[in-house]
ROSE-4610 file (N, C-alpha, C; in Angstrom, 1 decimal, always signed):
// ROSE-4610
residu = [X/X/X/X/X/X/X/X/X/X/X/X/X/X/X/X/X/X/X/X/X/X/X/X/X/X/X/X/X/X/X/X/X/X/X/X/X/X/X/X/X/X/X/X/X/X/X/X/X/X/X/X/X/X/X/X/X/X/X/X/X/X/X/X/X/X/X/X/X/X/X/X/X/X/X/X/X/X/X/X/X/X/X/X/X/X/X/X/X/X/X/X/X/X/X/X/X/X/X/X/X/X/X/X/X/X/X/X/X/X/X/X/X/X/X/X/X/X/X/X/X/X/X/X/X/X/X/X/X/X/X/X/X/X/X/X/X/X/X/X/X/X/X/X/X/X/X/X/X/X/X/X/X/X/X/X/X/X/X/X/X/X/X/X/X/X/X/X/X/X/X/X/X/X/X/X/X/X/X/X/X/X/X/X/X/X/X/X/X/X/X/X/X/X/X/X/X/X/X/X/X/X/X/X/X/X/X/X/X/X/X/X/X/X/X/X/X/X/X/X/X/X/X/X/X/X/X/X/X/X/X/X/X/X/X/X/X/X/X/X/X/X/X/X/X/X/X/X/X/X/X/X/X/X/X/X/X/X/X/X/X/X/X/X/X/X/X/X/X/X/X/X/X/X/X/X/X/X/X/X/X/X/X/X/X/X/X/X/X/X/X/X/X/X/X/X/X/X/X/X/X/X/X/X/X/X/X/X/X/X/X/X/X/X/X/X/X/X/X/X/X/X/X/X/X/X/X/X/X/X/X/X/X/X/X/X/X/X/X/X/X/X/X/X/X/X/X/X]
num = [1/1/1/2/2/2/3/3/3/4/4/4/5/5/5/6/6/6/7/7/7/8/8/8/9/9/9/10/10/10/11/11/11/12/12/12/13/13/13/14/14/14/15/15/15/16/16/16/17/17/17/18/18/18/19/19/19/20/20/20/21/21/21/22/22/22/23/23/23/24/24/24/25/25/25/26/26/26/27/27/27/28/28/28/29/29/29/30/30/30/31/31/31/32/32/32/33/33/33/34/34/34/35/35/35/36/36/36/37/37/37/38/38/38/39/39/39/40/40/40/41/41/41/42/42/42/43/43/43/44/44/44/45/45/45/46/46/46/47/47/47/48/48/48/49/49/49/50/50/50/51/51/51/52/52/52/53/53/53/54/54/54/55/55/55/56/56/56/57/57/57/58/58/58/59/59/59/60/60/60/61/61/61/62/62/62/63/63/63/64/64/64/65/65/65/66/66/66/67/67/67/68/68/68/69/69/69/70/70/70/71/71/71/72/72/72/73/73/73/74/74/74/75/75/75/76/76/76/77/77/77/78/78/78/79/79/79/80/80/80/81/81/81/82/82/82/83/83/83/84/84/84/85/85/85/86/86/86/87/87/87/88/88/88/89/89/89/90/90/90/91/91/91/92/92/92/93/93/93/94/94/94/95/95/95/96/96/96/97/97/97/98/98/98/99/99/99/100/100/100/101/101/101/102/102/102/103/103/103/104/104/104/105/105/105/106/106/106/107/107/107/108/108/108/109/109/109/110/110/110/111/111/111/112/112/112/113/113/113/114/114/114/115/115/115/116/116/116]
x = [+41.5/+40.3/+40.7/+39.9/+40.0/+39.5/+40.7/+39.8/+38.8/+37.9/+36.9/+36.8/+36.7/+36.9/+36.1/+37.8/+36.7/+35.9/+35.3/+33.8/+34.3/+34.1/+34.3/+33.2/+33.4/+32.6/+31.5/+31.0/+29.5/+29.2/+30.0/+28.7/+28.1/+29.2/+29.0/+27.7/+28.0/+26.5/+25.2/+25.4/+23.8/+23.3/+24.0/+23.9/+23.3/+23.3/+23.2/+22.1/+21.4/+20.4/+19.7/+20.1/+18.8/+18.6/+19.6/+19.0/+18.3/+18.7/+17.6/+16.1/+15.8/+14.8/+14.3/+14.9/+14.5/+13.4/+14.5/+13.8/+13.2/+12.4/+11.3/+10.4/+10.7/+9.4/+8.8/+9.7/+9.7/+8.8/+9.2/+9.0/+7.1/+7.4/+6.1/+4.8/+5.4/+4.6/+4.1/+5.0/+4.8/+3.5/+4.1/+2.8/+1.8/+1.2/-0.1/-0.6/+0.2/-0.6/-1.2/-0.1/-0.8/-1.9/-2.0/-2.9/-4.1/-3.9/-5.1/-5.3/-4.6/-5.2/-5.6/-5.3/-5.9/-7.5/-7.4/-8.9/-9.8/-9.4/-10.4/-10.1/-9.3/-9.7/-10.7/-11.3/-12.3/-13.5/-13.4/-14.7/-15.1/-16.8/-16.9/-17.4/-18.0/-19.0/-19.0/-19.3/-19.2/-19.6/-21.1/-21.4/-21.8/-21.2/-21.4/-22.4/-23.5/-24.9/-24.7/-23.9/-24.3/-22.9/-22.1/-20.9/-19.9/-19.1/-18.7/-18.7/-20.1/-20.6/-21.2/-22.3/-23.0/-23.1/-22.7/-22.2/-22.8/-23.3/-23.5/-22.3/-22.1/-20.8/-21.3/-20.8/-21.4/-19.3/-19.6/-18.5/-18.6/-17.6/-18.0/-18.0/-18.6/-18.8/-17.3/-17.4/-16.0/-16.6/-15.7/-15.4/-15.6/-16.6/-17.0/-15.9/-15.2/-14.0/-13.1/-13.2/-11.8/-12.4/-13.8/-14.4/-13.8/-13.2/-12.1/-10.6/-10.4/-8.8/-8.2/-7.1/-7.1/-6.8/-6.7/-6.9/-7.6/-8.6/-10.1/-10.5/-10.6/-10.5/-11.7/-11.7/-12.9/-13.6/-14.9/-14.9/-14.7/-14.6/-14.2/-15.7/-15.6/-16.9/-17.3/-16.8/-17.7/-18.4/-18.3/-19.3/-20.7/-20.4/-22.3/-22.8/-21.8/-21.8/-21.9/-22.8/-21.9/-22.8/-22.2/-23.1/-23.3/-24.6/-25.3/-25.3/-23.9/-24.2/-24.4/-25.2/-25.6/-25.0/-23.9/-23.6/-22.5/-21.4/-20.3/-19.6/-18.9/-18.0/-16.7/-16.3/-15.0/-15.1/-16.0/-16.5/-15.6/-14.9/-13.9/-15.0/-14.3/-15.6/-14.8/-13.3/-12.6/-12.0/-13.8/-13.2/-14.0/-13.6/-13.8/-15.7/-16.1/-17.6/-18.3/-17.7/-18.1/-18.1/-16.6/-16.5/-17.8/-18.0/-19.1/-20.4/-20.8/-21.6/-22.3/-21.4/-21.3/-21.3/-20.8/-21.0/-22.4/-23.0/-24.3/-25.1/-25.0/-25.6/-25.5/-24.4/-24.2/-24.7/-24.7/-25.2/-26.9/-27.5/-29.0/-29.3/-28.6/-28.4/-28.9/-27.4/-27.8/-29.2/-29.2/-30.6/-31.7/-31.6/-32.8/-33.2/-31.6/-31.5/-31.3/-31.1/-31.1/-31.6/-32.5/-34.0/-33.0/-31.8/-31.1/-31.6]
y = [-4.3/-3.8/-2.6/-1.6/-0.3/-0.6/+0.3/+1.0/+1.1/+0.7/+1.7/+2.7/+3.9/+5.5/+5.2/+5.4/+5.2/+6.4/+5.9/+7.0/+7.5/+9.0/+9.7/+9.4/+9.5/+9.5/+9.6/+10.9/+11.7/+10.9/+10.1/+9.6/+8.2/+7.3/+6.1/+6.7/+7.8/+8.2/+8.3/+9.1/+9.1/+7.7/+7.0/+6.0/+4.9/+5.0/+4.2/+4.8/+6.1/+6.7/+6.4/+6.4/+5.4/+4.3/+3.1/+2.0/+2.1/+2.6/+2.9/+3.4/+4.2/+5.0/+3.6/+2.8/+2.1/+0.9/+0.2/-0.6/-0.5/+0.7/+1.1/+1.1/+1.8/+1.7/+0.0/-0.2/-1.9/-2.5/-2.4/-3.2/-2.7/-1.2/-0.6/-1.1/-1.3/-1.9/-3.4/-4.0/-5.4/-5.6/-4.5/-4.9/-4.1/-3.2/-2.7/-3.6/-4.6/-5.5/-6.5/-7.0/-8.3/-7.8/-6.7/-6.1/-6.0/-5.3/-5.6/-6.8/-7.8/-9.8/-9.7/-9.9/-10.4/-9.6/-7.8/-8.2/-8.8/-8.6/-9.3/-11.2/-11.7/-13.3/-13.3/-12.3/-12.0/-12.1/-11.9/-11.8/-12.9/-13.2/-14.5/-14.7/-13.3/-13.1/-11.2/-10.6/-9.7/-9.1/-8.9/-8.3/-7.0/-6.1/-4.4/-4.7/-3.4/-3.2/-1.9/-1.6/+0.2/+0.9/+0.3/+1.1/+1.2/+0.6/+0.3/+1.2/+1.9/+2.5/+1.9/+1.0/-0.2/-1.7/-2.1/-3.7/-4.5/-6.0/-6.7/-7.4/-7.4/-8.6/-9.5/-10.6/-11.5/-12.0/-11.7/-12.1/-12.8/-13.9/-14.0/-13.0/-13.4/-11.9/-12.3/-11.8/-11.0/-12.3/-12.8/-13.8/-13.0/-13.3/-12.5/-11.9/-13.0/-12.6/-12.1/-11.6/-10.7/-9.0/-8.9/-7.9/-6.4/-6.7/-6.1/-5.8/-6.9/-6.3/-5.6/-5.2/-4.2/-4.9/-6.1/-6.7/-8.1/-7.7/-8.7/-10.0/-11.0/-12.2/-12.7/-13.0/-13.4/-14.4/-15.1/-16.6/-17.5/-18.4/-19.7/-19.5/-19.7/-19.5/-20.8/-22.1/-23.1/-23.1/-22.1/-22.1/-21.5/-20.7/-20.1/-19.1/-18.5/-16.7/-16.1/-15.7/-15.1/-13.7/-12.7/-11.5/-10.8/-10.2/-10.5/-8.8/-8.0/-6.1/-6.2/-4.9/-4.3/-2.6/-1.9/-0.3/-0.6/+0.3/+0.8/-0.3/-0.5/-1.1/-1.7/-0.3/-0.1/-0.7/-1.5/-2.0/-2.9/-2.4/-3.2/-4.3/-5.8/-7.0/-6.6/-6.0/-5.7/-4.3/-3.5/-2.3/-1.5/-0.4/+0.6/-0.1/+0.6/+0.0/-0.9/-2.1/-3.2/-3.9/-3.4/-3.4/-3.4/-1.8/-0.8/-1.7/-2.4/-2.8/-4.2/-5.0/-6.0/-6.2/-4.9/-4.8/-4.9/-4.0/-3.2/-4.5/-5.4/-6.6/-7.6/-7.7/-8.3/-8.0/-6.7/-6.4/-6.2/-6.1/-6.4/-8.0/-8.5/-10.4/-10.5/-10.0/-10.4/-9.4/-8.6/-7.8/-8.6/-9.3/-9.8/-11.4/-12.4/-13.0/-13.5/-12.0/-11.8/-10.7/-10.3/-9.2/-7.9/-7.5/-6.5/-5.5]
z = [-18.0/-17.4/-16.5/-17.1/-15.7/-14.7/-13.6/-12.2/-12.1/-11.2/-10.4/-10.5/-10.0/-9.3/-7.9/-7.3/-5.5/-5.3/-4.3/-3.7/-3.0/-2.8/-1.6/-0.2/+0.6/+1.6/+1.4/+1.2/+0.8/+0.2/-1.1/-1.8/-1.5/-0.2/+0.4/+1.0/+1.6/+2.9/+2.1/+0.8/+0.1/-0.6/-0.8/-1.4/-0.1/+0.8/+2.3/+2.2/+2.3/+2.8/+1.6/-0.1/-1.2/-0.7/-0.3/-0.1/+1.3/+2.3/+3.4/+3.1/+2.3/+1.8/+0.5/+0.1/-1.0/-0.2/+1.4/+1.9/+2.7/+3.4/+4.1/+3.2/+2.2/+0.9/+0.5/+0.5/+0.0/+0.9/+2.2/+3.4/+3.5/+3.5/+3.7/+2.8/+1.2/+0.6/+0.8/+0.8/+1.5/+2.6/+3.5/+4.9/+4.6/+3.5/+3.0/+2.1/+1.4/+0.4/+1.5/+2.2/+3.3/+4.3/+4.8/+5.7/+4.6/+3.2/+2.1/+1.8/+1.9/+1.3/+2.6/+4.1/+4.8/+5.4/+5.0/+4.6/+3.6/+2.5/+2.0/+2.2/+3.2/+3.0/+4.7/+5.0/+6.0/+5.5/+4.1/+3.8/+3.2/+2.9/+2.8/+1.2/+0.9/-0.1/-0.3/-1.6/-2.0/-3.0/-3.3/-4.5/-4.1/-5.4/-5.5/-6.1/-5.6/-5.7/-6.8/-6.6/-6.9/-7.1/-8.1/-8.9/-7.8/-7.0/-5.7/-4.7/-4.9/-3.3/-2.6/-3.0/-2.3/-2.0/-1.1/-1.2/-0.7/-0.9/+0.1/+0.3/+1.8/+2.1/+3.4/+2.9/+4.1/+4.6/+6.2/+6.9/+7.9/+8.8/+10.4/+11.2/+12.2/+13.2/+14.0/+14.7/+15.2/+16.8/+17.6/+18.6/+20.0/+20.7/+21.8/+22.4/+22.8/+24.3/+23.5/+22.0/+21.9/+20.9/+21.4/+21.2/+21.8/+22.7/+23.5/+23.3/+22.9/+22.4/+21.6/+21.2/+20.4/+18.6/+18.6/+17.3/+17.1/+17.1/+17.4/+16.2/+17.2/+15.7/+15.0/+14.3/+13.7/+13.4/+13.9/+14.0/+12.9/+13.2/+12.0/+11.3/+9.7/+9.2/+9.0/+9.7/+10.0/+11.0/+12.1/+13.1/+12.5/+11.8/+10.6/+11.5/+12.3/+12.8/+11.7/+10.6/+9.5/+9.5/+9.7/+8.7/+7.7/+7.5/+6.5/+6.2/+5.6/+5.9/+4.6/+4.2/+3.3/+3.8/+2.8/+3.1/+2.1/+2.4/+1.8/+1.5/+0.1/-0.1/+0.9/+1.4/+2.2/+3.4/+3.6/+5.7/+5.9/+6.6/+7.5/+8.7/+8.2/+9.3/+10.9/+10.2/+11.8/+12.0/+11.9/+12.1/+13.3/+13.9/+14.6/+14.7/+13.5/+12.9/+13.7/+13.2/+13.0/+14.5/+15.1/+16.7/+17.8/+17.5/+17.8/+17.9/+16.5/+16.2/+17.2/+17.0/+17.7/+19.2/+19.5/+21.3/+21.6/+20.7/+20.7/+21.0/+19.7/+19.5/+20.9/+21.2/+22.2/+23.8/+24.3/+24.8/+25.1/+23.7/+23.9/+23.5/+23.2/+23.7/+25.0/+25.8/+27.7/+28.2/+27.6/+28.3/+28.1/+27.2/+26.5/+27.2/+27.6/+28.1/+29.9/+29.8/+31.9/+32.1/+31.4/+32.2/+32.5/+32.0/+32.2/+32.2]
């Protein structure tokens, strides 16, 4: 059986910097698929209306006391918080949006309920 041919340096270093560059990719892909399954196991229901620019999706609403934080949860869909959006395919139930949305909601709740 032949030798090897040992590596010079250089080629130990680029060879370190493929698999470094191999497993960021890797890794990166990994946490865009799970960050994509865990939205869609948010959602409850989903029919495109309109060639996937128009959707209905039914989701839980988002859990009062974490309407504030910076990664907000979403109620159990046995409590039957559920909403009922009609718009874009792409609607994040835990996004910027949807955030926004729900304060709004919430807020004219207590006005409504304490003469605010």
């Amino acid at each position: 059986m032949g030798r090897r041919p040992t590596k010079g340096a250089g080629e130990e270093v680029r060879e370190m910097k493929t698999m470094t560059v191999l497993s960021v990719l890797f890794l990166a892909g990994a946490m865009g698929s799970s960050i994509a399954s865990a939205a869609t196991e948010n959602v409850i229901s989903k029919d495109v209306l309109a060639e996937g620019s128009y959707c209905h999706i039914k989701f839980s609403a988002i859990e009062e006391r974490t309407l504030s934080w910076k990664r907000p949860v979403l109620k159990d869909p046995s409590e039957s918080d559920i909403i009922d959006f009609y718009g874009p395919c792409d609607h994040d139930p835990l996004g910027k949006e949807e955030i926004q949305s729900q304060k709004r909601d919430l807020q004219r709740r207590f006005e409504r309920e304490y003469g605010g």
